[in-house]
N, C-alpha and C positions, 0 to 999 in steps of 0.2 A: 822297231821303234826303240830311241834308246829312252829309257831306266835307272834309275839312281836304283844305286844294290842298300843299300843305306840312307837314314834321314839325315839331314840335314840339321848340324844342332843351333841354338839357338845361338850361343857364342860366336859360333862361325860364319851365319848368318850376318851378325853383326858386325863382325873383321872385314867381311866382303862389301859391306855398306858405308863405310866407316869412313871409307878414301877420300869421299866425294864433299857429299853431304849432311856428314853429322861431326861438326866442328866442337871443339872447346874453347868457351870463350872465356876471357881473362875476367877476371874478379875486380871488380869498382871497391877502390876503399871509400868506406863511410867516415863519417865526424864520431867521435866517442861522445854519447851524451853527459858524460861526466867531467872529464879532463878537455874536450874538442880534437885530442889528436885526431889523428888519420889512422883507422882499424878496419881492419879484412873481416865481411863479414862473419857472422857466426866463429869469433875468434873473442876471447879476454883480450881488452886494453894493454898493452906493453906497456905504456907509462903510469898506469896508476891503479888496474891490477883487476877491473870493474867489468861484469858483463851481465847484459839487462839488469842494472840497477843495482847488484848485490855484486862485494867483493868477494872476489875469491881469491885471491894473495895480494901480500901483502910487498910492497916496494923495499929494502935496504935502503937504499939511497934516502926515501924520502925520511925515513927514520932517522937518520941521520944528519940531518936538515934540522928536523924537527929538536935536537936535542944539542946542537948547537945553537938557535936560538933561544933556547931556554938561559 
């Protein structure tokens, strides 16, 4: 009877599975609740710097928007 001399790791397991039926599916952009762009989720806004609700960088550009209308 044959025998595996060795287990089987769980890594490899999963290579040998992987061909068929365990796909990667592509990521739906959301609406940014602040600006409305289009954001990937679990990603900061690229246009205005915001993610769940609180900025975390800040734009150049709009900075300087903002100091020409002054």
């Amino acid at each position: 009877m044959a025998v595996p001399k060795k287990r089987t790791s769980v890594s490899r397991k999963g290579l040998r599975r992987a061909g068929q039926h365990h796909k990667m599916y592509r990521k739906h952009a959301t609406s940014c609740k602040n600006c409305g762009a289009l954001v990937l989720p679990h990603n900061a806004c690229p246009s205005c710097g915001y993610y769940k609700g609180k900025e975390i960088f800040t734009i150049k550009v709009k900075e300087a928007e903002e100091e020409e209308q002054e």
